[in-house]
VEXDREN-2710 file (C-alpha; in Angstrom, 1 decimal):
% VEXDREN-2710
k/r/px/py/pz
1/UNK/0.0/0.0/0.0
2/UNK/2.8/2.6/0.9
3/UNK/4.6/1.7/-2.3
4/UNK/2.1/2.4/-4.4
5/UNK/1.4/5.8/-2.7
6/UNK/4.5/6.8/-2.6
7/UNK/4.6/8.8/-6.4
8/UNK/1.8/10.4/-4.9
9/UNK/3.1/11.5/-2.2
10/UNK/6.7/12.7/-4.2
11/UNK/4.5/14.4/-6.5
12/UNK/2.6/16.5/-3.9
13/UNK/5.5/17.1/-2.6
14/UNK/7.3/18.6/-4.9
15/UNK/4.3/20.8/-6.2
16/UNK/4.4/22.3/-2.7
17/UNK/8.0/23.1/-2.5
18/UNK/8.0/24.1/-6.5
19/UNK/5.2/26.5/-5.2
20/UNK/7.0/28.2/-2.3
21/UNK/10.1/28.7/-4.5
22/UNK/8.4/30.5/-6.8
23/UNK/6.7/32.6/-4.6
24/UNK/9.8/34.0/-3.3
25/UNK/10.8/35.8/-7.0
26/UNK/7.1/37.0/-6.5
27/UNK/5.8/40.9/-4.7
28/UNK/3.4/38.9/-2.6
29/UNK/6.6/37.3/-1.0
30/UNK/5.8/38.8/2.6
31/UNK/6.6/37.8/6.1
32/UNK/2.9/37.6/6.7
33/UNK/1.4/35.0/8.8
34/UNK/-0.2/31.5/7.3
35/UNK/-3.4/32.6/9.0
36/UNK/-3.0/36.2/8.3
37/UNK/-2.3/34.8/4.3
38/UNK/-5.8/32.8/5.1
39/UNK/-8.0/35.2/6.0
40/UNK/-7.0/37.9/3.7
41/UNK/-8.2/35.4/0.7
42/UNK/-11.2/34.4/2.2
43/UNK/-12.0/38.4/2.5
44/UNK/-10.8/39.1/-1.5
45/UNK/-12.7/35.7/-2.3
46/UNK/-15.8/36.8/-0.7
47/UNK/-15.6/40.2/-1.6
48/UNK/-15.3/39.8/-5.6
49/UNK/-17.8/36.9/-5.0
50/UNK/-20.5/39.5/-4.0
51/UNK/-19.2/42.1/-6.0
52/UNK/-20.1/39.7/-9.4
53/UNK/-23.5/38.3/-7.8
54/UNK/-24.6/42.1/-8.3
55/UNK/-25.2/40.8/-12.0
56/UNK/-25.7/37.3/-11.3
57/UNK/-27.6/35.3/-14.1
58/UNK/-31.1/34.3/-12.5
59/UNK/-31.6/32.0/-10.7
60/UNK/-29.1/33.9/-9.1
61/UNK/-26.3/31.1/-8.7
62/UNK/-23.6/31.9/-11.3
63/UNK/-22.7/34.7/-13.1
64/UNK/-21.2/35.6/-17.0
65/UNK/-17.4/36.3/-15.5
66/UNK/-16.4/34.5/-11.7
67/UNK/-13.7/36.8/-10.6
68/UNK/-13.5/34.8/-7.4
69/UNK/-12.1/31.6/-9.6
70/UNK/-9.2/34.0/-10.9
71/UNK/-8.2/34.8/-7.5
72/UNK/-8.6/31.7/-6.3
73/UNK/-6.3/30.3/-9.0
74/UNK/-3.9/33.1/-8.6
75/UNK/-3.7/32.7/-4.8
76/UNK/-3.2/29.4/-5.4
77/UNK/0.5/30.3/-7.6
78/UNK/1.4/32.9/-5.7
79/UNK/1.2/31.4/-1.9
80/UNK/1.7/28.3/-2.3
81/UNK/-1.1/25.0/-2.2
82/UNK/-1.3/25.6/1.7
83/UNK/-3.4/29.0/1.2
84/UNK/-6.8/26.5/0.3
85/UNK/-8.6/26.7/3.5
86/UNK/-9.0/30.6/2.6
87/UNK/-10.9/29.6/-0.9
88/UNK/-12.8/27.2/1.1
89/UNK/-13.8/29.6/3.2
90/UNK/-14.3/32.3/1.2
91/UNK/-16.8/30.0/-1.0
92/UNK/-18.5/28.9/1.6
93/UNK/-19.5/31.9/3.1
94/UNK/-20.6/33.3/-0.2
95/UNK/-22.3/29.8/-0.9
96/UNK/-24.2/30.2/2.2
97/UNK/-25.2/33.6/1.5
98/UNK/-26.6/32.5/-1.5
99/UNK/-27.9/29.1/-0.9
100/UNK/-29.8/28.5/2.1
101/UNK/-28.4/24.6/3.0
102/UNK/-25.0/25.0/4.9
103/UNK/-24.2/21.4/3.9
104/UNK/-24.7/22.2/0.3
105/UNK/-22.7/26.2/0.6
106/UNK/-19.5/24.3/2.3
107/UNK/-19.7/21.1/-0.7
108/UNK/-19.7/24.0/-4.1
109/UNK/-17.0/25.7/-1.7
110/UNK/-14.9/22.2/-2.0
111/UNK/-15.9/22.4/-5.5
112/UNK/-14.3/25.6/-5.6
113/UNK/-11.1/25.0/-3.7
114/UNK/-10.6/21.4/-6.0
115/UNK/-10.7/23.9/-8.9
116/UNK/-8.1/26.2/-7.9
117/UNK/-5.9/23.4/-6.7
118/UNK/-6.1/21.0/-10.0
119/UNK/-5.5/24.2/-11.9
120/UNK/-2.7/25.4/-10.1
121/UNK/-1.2/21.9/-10.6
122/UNK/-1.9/21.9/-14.3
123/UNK/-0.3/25.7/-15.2
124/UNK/2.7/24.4/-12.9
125/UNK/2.7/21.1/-14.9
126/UNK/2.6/22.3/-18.7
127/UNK/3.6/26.5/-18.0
128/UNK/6.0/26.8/-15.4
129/UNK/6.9/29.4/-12.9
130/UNK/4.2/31.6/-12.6
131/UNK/3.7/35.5/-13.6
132/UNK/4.1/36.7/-17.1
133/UNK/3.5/34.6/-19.6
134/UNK/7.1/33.9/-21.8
135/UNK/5.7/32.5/-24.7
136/UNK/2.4/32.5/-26.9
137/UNK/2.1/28.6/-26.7
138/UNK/2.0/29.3/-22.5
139/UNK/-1.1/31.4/-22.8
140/UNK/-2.7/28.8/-25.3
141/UNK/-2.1/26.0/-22.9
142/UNK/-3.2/28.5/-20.0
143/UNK/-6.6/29.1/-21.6
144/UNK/-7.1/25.1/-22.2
145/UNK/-6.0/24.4/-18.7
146/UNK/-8.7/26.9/-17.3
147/UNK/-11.2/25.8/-19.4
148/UNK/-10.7/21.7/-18.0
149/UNK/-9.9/23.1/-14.1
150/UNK/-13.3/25.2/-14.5
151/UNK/-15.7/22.2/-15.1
152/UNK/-14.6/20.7/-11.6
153/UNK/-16.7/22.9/-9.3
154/UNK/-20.2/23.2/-11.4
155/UNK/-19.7/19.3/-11.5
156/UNK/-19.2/19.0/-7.8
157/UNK/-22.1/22.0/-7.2
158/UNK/-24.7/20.2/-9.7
159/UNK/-25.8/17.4/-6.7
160/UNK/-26.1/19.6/-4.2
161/UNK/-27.9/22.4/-6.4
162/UNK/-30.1/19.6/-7.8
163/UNK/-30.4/18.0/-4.2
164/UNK/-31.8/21.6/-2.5
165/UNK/-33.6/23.3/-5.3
166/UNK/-35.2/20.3/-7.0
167/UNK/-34.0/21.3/-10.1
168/UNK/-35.0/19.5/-13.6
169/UNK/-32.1/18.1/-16.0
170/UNK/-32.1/21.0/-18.4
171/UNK/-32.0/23.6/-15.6
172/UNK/-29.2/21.8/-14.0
173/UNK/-27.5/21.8/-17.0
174/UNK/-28.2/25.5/-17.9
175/UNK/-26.7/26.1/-14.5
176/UNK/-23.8/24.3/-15.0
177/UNK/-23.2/25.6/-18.4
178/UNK/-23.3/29.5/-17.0
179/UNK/-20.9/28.3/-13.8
180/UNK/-18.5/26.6/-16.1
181/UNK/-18.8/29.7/-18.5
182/UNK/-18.2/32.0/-15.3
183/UNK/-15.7/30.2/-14.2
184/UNK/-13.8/30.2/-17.1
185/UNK/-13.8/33.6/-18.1
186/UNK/-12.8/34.6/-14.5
187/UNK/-9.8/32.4/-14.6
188/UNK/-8.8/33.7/-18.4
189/UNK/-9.2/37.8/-17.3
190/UNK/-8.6/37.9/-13.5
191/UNK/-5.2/35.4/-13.0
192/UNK/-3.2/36.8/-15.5
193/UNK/-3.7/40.3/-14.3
194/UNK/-3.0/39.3/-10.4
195/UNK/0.0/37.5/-12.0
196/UNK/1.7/39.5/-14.1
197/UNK/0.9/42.6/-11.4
198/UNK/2.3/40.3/-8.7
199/UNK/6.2/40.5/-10.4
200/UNK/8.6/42.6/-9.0
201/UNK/9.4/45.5/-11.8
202/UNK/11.8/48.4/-11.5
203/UNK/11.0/49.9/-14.6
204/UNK/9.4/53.1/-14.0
205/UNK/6.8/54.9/-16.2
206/UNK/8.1/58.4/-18.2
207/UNK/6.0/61.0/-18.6
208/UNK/5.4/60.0/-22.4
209/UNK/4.7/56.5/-21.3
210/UNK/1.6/58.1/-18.6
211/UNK/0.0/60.4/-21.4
212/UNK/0.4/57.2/-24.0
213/UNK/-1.5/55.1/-21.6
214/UNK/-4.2/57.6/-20.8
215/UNK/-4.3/58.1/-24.4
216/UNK/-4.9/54.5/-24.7
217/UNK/-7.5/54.1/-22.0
218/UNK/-9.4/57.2/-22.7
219/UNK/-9.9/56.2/-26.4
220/UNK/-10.7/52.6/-25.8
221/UNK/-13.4/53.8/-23.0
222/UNK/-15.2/55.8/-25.8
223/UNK/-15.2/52.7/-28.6
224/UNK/-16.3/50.7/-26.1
225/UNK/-19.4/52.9/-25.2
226/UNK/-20.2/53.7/-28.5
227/UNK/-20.4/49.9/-29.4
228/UNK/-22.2/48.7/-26.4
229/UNK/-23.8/51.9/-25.5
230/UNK/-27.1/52.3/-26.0
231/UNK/-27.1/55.1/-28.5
232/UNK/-25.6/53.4/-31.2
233/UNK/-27.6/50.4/-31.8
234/UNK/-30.6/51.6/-33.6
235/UNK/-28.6/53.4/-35.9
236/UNK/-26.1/50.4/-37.2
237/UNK/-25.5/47.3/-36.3
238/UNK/-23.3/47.5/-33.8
239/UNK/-21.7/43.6/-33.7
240/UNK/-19.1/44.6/-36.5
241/UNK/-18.1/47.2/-34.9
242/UNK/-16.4/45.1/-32.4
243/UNK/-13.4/44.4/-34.4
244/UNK/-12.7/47.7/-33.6
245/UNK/-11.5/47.1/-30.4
246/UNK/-8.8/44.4/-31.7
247/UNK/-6.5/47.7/-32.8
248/UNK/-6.4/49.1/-29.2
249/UNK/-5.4/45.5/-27.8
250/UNK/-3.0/45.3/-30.4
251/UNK/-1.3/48.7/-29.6
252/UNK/-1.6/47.5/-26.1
253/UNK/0.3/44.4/-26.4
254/UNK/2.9/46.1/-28.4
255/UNK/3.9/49.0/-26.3
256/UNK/3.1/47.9/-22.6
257/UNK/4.3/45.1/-20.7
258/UNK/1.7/42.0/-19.7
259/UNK/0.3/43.8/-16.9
260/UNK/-0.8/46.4/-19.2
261/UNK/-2.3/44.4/-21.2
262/UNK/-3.9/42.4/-18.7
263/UNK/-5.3/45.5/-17.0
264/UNK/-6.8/46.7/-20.8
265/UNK/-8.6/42.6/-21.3
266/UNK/-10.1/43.0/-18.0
267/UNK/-11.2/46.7/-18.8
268/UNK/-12.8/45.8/-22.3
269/UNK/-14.6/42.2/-20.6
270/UNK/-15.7/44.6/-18.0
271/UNK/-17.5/46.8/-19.9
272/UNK/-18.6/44.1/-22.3
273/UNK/-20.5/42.2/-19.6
274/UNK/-21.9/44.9/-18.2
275/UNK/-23.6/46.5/-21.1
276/UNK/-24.4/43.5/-22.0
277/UNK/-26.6/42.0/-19.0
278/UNK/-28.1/45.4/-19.5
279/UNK/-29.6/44.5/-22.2
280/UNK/-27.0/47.0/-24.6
281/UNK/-24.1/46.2/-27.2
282/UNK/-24.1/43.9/-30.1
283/UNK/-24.4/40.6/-27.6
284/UNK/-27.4/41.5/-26.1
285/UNK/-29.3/40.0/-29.2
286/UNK/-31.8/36.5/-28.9
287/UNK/-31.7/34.5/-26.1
288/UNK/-29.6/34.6/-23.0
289/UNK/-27.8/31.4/-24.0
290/UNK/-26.9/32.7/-27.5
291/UNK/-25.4/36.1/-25.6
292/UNK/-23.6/34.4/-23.2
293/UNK/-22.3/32.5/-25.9
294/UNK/-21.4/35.1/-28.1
295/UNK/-19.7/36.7/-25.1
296/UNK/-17.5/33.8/-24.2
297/UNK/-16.5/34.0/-27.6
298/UNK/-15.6/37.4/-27.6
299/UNK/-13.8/37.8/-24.5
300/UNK/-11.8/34.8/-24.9
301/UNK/-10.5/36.3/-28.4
302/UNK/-9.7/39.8/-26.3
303/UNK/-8.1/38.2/-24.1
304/UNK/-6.0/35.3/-25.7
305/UNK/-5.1/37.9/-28.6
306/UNK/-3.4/40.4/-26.0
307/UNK/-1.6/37.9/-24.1
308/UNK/-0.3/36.0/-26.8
309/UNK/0.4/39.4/-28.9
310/UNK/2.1/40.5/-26.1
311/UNK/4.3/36.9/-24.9
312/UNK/5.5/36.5/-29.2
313/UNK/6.7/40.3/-28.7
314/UNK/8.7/40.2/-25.4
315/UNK/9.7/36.7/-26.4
316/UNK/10.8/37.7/-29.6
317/UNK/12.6/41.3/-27.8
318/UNK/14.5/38.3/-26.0
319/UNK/15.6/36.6/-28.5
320/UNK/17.0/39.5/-30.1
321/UNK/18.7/40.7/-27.0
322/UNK/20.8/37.5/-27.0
323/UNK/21.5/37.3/-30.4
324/UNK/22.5/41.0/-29.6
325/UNK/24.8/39.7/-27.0
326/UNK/25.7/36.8/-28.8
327/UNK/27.3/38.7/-31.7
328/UNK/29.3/41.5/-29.2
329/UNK/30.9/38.6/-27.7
330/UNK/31.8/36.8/-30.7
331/UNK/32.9/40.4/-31.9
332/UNK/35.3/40.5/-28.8
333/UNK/36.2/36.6/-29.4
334/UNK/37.9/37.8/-32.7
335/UNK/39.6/40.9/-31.7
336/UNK/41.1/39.4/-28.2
337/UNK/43.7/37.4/-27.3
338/UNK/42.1/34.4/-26.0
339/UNK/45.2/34.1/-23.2
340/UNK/45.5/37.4/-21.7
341/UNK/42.3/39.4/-23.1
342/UNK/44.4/41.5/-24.8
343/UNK/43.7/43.2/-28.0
344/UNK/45.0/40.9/-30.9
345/UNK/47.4/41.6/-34.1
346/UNK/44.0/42.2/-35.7
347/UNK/42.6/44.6/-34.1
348/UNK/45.8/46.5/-33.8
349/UNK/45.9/46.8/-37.6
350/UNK/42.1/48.5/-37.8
351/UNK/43.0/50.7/-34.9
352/UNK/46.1/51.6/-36.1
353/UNK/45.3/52.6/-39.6
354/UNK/42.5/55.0/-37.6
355/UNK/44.6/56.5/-35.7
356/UNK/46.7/57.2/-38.0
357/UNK/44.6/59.1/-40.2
358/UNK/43.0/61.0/-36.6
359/UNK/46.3/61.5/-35.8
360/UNK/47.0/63.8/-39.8
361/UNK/43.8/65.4/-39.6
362/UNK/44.4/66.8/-36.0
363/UNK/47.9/67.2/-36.3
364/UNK/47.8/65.1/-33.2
365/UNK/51.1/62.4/-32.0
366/UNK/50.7/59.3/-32.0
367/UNK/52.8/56.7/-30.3
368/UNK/53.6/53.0/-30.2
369/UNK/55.0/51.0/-27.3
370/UNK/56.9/47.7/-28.9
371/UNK/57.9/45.3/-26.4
372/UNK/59.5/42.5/-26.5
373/UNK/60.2/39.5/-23.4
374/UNK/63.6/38.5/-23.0
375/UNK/64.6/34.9/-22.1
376/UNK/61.1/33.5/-22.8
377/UNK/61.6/30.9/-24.4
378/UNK/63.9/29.4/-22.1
379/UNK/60.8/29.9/-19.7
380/UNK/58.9/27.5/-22.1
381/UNK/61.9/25.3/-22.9
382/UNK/62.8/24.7/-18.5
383/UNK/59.4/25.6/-16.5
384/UNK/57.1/24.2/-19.6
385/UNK/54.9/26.1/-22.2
386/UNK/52.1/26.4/-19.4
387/UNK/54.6/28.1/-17.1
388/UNK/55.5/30.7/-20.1
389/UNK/51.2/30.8/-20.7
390/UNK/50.9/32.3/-17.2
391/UNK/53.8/34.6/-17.8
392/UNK/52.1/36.1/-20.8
393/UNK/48.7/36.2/-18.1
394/UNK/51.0/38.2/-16.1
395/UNK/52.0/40.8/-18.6
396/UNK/49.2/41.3/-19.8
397/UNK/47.6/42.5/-16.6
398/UNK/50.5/44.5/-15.9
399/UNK/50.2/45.8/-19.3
400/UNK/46.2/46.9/-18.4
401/UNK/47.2/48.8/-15.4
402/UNK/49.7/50.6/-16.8
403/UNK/47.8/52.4/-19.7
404/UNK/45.3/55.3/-19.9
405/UNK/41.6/55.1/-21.0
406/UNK/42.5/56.3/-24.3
407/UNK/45.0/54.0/-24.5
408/UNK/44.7/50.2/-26.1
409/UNK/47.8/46.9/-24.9
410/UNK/47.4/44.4/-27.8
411/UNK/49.5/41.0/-28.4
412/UNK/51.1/41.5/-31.3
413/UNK/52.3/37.5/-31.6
414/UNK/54.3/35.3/-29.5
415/UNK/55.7/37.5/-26.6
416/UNK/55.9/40.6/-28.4
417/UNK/53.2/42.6/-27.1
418/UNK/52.1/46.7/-28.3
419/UNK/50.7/50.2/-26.9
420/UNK/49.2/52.6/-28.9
421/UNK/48.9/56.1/-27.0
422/UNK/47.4/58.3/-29.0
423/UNK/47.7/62.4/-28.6
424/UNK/51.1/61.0/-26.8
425/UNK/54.7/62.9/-27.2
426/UNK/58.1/61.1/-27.7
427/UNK/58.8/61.9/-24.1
428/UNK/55.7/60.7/-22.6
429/UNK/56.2/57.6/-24.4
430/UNK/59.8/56.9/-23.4
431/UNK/58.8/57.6/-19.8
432/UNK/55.5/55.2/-19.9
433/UNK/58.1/52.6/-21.6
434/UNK/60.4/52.9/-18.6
435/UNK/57.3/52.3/-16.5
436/UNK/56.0/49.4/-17.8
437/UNK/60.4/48.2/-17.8
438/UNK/60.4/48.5/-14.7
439/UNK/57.5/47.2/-13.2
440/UNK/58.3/44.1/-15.1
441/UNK/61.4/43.7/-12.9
442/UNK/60.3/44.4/-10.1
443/UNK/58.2/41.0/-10.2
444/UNK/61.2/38.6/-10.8
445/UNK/59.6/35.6/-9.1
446/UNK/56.3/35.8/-10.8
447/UNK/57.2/36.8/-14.5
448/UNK/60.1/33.7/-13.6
449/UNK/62.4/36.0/-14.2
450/UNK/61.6/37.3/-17.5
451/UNK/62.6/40.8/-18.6
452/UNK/61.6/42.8/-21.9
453/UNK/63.2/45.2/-24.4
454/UNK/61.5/48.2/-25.4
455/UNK/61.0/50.4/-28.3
456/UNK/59.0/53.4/-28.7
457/UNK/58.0/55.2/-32.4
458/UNK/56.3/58.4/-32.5
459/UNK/53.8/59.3/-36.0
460/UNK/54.4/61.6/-37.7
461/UNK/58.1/61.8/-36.8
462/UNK/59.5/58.3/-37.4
463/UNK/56.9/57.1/-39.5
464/UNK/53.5/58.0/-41.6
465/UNK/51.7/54.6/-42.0
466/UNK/51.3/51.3/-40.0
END
């Protein structure tokens, strides 16, 4: 018996310490206590709950969006798979509020908490850490994982609701098609915005950003009206107007982060609901099934179009950044030394041949530092060649602290090593040569007692090209 439970156990586990890892990367990482943590969900759960039964669908059991589920769901990522006796609790309380058996309100608010947990599970199953979505296939498999985790509590709900109500089979399964629908909906708009606001960010908004954003909000507001307002449906038909609203989610995803966007889905599905239980907008049209169908539809394109918009453009800013910062290193992997980080014979060439025509145009000096180790191959040929590599280390760093910002040290080949100081006389030159002579010596034991000759030319006076 225990060996067969033992997977089980692993895998629950491991959920529960993946989940309190990723919490602490997360805002909501707090030193607040477990009950504390408790309570406060139970109050947001309870609070949205009554919040959306304002415009609850009669008989008065589900609604058209269940913000609560969202919450739930997000509590669920954020704190960890401990924090489910505050959905329980919330749920039940709002069940009993609404439902006048306490056995039936605390069974939907199992439902309830079984929902948030299997969904929890699946996201960090097939997504990952949670917050922002990375990728466009993560809010495709988010949406499909909220859909199967949202059937759980009308299932569980549908005995007890049928149990206390008497309700026929079509009723019952009206009702569990609107708490599924609810459900759904609330996952798809309200998680993803508690998530992505829930990241730390230190990127702070410019002035340009603000009045962009109010721009955006303001102008959205008004399409929005004008579609499901009242005013314009008995002059056209407003339904398709409503791929008007696809542009602004669009310029959303493309110039604000996820919680932007997230904020500007829940906005338009706001709105959208509202007008539309009003009996206003393009849904509000035929029966209530075929609006709350035409709704889901609709909300669920709002909202998977943003997200996903907005994941294939940050993943895709990625992806540039690193092939960005893949090319400046390869960049460096071909003009430096590979031993001491120097500057190679390469790049000494390029730089030269530009200095050198700076240096005529300005009527500017320009001098180069030849130098040359003495005895190093006897280093190579008595202490071995690995012994002579970490000689060349050596002088190489001694070479980088000896020169000036607008100064380069390259390996020219071998031992021989170069200095190119521009805007540099003859006699600064000679003196930084002396320097970097006699620093050399005075680190006999770990240059092995290698020395170096010196030789210093000046452009334009002992020469005019490279």
């Amino acid at each position: 018996m225990n060996r067969h439970l033992f997977p089980f156990e692993q895998a629950r586990k491991w959920t529960v310490d993946f989940a309190a890892r990723s919490a602490r990367t997360l805002a909501l990482d707090r030193p607040v206590p477990y009950l504390a943590r408790v309570v406060l969900l139970a109050a947001a759960y309870f609070a949205a709950a009554k919040l959306a039964l304002l415009v609850a669908i009669p008989p008065g059991y589900a609604t058209a969006v269940w913000p609560p589920s969202g919450i739930a769901l997000a509590g669920v990522l954020l704190l960890g798979s401990r924090i489910w006796p505050g959905i329980w609790l919330g749920a039940s309380l709002v069940n009993v509020a609404v439902q006048s058996s306490l056995v039936a309100a605390t069974l939907m608010g199992a439902g309830n908490t079984l929902e948030a947990l299997a969904g929890a599970a699946l996201v960090r199953a097939f997504i990952g850490l949670p917050g922002a979505f990375r990728r466009g296939e993560d809010v495709v498999k988010f949406v499909a994982i909220a859909a199967a985790s949202a059937t759980i509590a009308p299932s569980v709900a549908a005995g007890p609701l049928a149990f206390v109500h008497s309700l026929s089979p079509p009723e019952l399964l009206w009702n569990w098609w609107t708490w599924w629908l609810g459900d759904t909906v609330g996952i798809i708009v309200v998680a993803p915005l508690i998530l992505a606001w829930a990241v730390r960010t230190h990127t702070a908004w410019t002035p340009r950003k603000i009045a962009e954003g109010s721009l955006l909000v303001c102008l959205l507001s008004g399409v929005m009206y004008a579609i499901f307002g009242p005013g314009i449906a008995s002059y056209i038909p407003s339904l398709p107007l409503t791929f008007a609203i696809l542009p602004f989610i669009i310029w959303a995803a493309f110039r604000f982060r996820q919680r932007e966007v997230a904020t500007v889905n829940a906005l338009v599905c706001a709105m959208a609901v509202w007008f539309t239980l009003e009996g206003s907008g393009p849904f509000a049209q035929g029966s209530l099934n075929e609006s709350l169908l035409l709704l889901l539809a609709f909300m669920c394109t709002v909202v998977t179009t943003g997200l996903v918009l907005n994941a294939v453009i940050a993943d895709h800013g990625r992806a540039v950044e690193a092939a960005q910062r893949l090319l400046r290193e390869l960049r460096e992997q071909t003009i430096r030394d590979p031993l001491t980080s120097l500057y190679n014979r390469r790049f000494l060439q390029d730089y030269l041949e530009r200095e050198l025509i700076r240096a005529k145009r300005e009527r500017a000096p320009l001098a180069l530092i030849m130098m040359d180790l003495d005895r190093f191959k006897r280093i190579n040929d008595s202490a071995g060649h690995q012994a002579g590599d970490q000689v060349l280390v050596q002088v190489g760093a001694l070479l980088k602290r000896h020169v000036r910002g607008s100064d380069i040290a390259c390996r020219y080949g071998g031992e021989e090593f170069a200095v190119v100081l521009p805007k540099t006389t003859l006699e600064s030159a000679r003196r930084r040569s002396a320097e970097i002579c006699s620093a050399i010596r005075r680190e006999p034991d770990r240059l092995l007692g290698a020395t170096a000759s010196l030789g210093v030319a000046l452009c334009p006076a002992h020469a005019t090209d490279a």
